[in-house]
C-alpha positions in Angstrom: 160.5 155.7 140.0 157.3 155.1 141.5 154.0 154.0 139.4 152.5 157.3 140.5 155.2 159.3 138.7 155.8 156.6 135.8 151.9 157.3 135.3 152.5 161.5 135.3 154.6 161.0 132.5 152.5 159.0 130.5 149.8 161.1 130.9 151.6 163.7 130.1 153.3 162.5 126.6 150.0 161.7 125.8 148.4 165.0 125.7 151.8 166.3 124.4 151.3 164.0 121.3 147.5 165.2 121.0 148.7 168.5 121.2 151.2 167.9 118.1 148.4 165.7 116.3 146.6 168.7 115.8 145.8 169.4 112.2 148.5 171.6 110.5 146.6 172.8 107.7 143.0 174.1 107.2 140.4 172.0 104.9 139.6 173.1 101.3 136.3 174.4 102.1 137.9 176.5 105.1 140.4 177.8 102.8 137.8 178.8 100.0 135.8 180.6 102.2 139.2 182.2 104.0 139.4 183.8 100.3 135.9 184.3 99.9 135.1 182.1 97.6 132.4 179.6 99.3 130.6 178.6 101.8 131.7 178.6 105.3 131.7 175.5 106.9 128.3 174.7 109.4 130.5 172.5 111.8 134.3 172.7 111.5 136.2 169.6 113.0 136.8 170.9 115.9 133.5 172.0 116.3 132.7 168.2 115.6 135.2 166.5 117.9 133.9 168.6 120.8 130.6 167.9 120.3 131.1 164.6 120.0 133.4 164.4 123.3 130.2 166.0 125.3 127.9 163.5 124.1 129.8 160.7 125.1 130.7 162.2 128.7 126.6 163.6 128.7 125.8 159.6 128.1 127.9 158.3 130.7 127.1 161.4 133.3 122.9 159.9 132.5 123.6 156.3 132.6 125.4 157.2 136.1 122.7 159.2 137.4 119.9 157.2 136.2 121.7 153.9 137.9 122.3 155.6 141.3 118.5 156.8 141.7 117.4 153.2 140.6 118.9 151.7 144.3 116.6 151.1 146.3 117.0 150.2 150.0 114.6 149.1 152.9 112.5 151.7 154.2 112.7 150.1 157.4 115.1 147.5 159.2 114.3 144.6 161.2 115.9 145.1 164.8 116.3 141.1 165.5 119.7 140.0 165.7 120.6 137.2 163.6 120.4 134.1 165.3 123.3 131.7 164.7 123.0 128.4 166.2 126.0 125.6 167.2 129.0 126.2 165.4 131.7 123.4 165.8 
């Protein structure tokens, strides 16, 4: 098998174990609220985990950006060849 294909696979066992790590049940709170009982929850976990998720990618999307304007380059270049002298 080639390391392309070797790497499909483990790609895709990983999302298939994320996809059965999902959680089963609901929460207490979800439940007493599912029977009227209580308050709903402000932020469920998923809710959380997502949120969390875009913060991470919005830091790394900023840092990115922020370091790509920061280059800076000559505004002009000098047209003089270098000059190499003897080389034994």
């Amino acid at each position: 098998m080639s390391p392309r294909c070797i790497l499909g696979v483990a790609v895709l066992a990983i999302l298939a174990a994320a996809a059965a790590a999902q959680r089963p049940a609901m929460l207490e709170k979800e439940r007493a609220w599912e029977e009227g009982k209580g308050m709903p929850l402000m932020v469920t976990p998923n809710i959380m985990t997502g949120l969390l998720v875009g913060i991470v990618w919005l830091t790394l999307f900023l840092t990115g950006f922020c370091c790509l304007f920061q280059v800076q380059t000559p505004s002009a270049y000098e047209e003089k060849c270098l000059v190499l002298n003897k080389q034994y």
